[in-house]
N, C-alpha and C positions, 0 to 999 in steps of 0.2 A: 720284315718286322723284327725291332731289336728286342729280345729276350733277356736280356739280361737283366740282373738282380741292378735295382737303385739303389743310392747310399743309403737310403732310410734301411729300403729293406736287406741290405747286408748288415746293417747297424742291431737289427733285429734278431737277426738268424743267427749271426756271430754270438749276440749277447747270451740266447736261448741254449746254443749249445755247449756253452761253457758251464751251464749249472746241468746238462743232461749228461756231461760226461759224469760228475759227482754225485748227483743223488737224485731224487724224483722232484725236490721240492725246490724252488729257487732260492736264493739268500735276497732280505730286504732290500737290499743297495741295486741289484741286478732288476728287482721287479722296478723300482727307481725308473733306470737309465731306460726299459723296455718303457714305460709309460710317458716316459719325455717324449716317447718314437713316434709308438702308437698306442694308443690305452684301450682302442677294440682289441688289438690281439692280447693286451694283459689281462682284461679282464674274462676274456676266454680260456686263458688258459690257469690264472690265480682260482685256486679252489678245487682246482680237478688234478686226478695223476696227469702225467704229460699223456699218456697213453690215451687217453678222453680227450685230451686239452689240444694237442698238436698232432699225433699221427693219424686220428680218426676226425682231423679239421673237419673234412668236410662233412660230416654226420650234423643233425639239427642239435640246436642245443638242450633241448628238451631231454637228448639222450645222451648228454656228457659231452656231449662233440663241441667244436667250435662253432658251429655255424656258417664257415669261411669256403668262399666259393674255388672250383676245383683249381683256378689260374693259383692262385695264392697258396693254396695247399702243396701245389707241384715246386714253388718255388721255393717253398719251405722247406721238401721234403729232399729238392737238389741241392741245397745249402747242408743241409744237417749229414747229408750222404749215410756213412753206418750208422753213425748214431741216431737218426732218424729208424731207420730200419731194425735198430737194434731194439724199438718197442715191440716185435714181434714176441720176447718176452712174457708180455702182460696182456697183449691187445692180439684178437685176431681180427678180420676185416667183415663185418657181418653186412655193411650197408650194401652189398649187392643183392640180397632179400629183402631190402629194409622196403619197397613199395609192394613184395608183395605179402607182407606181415599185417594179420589183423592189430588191434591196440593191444587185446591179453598176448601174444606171441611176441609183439615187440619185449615186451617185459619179461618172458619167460625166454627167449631165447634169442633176442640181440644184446638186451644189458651185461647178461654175464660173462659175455665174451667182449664185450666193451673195456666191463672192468679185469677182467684176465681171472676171472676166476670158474672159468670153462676151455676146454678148447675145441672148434669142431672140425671134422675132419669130409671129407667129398668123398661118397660113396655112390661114385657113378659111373666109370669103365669098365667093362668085365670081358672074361676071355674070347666071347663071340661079337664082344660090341665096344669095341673101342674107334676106329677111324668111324667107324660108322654105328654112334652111341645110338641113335635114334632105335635102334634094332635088339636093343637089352631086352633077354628075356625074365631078369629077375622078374616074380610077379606079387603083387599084393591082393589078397582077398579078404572079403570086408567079413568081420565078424563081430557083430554088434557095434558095438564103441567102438570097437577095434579094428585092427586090418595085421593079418597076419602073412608073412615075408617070407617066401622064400628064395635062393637064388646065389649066386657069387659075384663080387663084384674084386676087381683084381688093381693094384696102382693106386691102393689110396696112403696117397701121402700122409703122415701123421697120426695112421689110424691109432696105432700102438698108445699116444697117450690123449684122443681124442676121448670125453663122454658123451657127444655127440655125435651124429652121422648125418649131414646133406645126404637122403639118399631118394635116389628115383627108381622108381618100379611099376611092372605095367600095370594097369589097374582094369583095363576095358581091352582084350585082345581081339575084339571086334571093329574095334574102329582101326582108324588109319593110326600108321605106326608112329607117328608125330604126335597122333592125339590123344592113343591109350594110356598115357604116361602122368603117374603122379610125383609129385615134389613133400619128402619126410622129413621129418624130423626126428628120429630114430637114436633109442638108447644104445650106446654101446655095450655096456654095462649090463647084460641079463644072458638068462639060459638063450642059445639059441644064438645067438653071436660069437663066431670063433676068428681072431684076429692072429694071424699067419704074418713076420716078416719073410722080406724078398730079398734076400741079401747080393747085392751087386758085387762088379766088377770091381771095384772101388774098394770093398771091404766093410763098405757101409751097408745099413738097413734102414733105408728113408722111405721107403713104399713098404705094402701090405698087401693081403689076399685078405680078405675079408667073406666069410661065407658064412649065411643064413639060413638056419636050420629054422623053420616055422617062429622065427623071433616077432614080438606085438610092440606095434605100434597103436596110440591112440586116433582115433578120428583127429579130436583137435588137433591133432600135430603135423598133420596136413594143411601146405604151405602154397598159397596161392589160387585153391582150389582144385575140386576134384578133375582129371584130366588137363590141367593145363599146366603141370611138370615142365615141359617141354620149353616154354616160356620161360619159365624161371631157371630151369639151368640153361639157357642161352644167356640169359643175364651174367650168372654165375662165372660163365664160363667166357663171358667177355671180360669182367673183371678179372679171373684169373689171368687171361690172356694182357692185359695192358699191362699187371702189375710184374709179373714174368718179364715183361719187354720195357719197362719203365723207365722212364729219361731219366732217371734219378743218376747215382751211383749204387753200384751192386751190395745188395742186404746181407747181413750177418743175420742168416733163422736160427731163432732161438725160440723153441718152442714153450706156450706161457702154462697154466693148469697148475691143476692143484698133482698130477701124475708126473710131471717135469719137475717140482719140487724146488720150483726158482722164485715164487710170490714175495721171497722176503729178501730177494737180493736186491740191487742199484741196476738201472742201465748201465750205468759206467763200468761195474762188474764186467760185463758184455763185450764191452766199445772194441777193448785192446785185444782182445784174443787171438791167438794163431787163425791164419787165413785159411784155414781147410778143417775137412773132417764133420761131421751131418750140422752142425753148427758155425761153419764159416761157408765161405764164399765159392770154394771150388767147382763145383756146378755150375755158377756163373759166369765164369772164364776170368779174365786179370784185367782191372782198369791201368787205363795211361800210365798213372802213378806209378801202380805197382811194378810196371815193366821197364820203368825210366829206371828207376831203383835197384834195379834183378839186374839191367844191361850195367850199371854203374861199378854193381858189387862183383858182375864178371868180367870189367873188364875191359869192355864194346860199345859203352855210349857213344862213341867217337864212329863207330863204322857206319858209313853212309847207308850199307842195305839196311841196318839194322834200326836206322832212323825213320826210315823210310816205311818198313813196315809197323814202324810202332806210330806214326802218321795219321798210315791207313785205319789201324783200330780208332784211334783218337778221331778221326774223320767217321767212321760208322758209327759212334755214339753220339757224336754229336747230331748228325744228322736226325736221330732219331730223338735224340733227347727233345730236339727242335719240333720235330712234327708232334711230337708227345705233348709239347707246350702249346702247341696251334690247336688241337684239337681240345684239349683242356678249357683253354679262351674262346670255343665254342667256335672258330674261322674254319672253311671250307673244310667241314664234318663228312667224309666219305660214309660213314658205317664202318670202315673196316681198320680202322685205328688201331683198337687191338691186337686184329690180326696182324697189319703189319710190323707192331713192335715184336709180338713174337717170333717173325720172320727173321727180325733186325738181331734179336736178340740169339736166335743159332746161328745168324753170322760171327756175329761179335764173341759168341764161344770158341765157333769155330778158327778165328783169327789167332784167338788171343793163344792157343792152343800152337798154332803155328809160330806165331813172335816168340814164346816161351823157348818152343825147342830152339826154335833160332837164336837163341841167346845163350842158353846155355851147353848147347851144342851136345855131344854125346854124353854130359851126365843124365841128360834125359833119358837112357835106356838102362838106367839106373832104378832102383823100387825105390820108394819113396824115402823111408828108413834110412838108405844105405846114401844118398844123394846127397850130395856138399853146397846144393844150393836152398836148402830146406823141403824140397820134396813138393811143394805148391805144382809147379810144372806138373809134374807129374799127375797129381789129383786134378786138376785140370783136366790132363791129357785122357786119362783113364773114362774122367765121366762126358767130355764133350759131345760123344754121340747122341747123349741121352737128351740136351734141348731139343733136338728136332724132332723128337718124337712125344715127351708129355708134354700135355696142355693142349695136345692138339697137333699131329705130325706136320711136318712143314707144306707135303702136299696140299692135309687136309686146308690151312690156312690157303694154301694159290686157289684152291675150290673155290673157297666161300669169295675170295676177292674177285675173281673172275667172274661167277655164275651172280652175285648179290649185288657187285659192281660196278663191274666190266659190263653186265650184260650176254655174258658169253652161255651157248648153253648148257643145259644140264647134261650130263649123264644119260642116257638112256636106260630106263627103267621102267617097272610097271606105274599103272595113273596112280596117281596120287592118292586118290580116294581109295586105295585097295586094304578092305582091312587086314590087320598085320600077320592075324590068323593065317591066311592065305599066301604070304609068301615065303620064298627059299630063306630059309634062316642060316645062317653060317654055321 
């Protein structure tokens, strides 16, 4: 099947990102030529930030979104590459809650992070429960209205300028350890919340420890119902998992909130920034481009291995960009989509990580500061380990594909019904 953008829709995507480089709003002549094209996606997007309008296409329109089905969104989203991504900004991605949100909760806590004026963060790894999250002992106990929290959750991206917390906690430690678990909605903001960065290798501080001293939660803010957490962060965490591995081109996170202090900037602000550092791409490893450019400016376009291996990355994203696109278009739907882009996506770090030093040879054992090829390599090189372990270690992903499937079987464990009470806790 050919994937590729049509004239129309390159007519489209080209026009839209020329006014996303410059401001949020389009110039009349632009909305113009976009309606000669198509006038469903102008009129989806006329009226709304872009942030409502295009990067959360697929959201119903009821909720600022486009209404636009996932094939159209993804090709949208591979056109625009940073700048697309670069609405991380204003927008965070709330539509993987969005079925299991009553009507008041969609309003209280998908709109504002629609519009960027919240940002939330995932409060659900912790030191005894990360490969195997189903075994968190945070726990929740109910106290009138309320449900009070205790516990530590460790790896939350964002936490530092979230007011929000995704957070799950066991709620029933008699049932089975799948089923004791509820899904929060949880202030960051109060007594009782202490948010700890985790400062990496790197030099950066992009994750958190996040620990809860008896901090309150409302009843209402219990998200999908009581024990069935477990649900909704499998959602969650497939969403994480495709958008990590996404066929797109790699995102510029910019994180949006009223604590980021970015509401009254431009995307375009955004677009050009240096390629590294907790706001550029270096965790993601280096696309094509950027390596054809790196081998050009050192020197080495011309050397056969070094074609060769920049081939092979070009060959890994594509590949995946592709399957990313088949699954989107709803064709031969394994379940495990997700997982495999996140798969693809710690190869492709790990590639790009190799072609870099392969290119610029021993300035790579250089710190990044001191480096005559602007130090990217490096930031690269420093954080590559880290794909295959968040979001889901790379084992964890050969699991679920094999055992949910493959067909292959489980692990050996106690039955399934064992309440959680009753087993060896890590």
């Amino acid at each position: 099947m050919d994937f590729a953008l049509t004239d129309e829709q390159e007519m489209i995507v080209e026009t839209v990102r020329s006014f996303v480089e410059r401001e949020l709003v389009p110039h009349e002549d632009e909305v113009e030529r976009l309606g000669d094209v198509q006038p469903e996606l102008v009129a989806e997007i006329r009226g709304r930030s872009l942030a409502a309008g295009i990067y959360a296409a697929n959201m119903p329109v009821e909720l600022g979104g486009g209404g636009l089905d996932n094939l159209t969104m993804a090709l949208v989203d591979r056109a625009f590459g940073w700048t697309s991504y670069a609405l991380h900004y204003v927008v965070a991605r709330p539509s993987n809650i969005l079925q299991a949100c009553t009507g008041d909760q969609v309003e209280e806590y998908l709109l504002p992070t629609i519009r960027g004026e919240r940002v939330d963060c995932l409060a659900m790894s912790e030191p005894g429960a990360g490969s195997d999250l189903a075994g968190l002992t945070t726990r929740a106990v109910r106290d009138g209205d309320e449900w009070v929290v205790t516990g530590q959750k460790v790896w939350t991206s964002g936490g530092h300028m979230a007011q929000k917390g995704m957070l799950i906690a066991r709620t029933d430690p008699e049932a089975p350890k799948h089923q004791g678990i509820t899904y929060f909605a949880i202030d960051m903001d109060q007594p009782g919340v202490e948010v700890r960065p985790l400062r990496e290798m790197t030099g950066q501080a992009l994750f958190n420890e996040v620990f809860l001293d008896e901090a309150r939660v409302p009843h209402d803010a219990v998200i999908g119902g009581l024990g069935a957490g477990w649900a909704v962060a499998n959602t969650t965490l497939t969403v994480e998992r495709a958008s990590l591995g996404g066929g797109g081109k790699h995102p510029i996170s910019v994180p949006p909130g009223p604590i980021a202090g970015r509401l009254q900037k431009r995307v375009g602000d955004f677009t050009d920034r240096a390629n590294r550092g907790p706001d550029g791409e270096g965790g993601r490893g280096m696309g094509t481009d950027a390596m054809i450019n790196l081998a050009r400016a050192a020197g080495n376009a011309d050397d056969l291995i070094v074609r060769q291996e920049i081939v092979k990355l070009h060959i890994l994203g594509e590949v995946n960009r592709l399957n990313m696109l088949r699954a989107k278009s709803g064709g031969s739907r394994t379940g495990a989509e997700g997982n495999l882009a996140k798969l693809s996506m710690s190869e492709m770090v790990r590639q790009s990580r190799e072609v870099g030093n392969l290119i610029i040879g021993a300035d790579g054992m250089l710190a990044a500061s001191e480096s005559a090829t602007g130090g990217v390599v490096q930031e690269v090189t420093v954080f590559s380990p880290a794909p295959a372990i968040y979001g889901g270690t790379d084992q964890v992903q050969r699991n679920i594909i094999g055992e949910r499937v493959l067909g292959l079987p489980k692990e050996p464990g106690p039955p399934k019904g064992t309440p959680f009470r009753e087993l060896l806790q890590n």
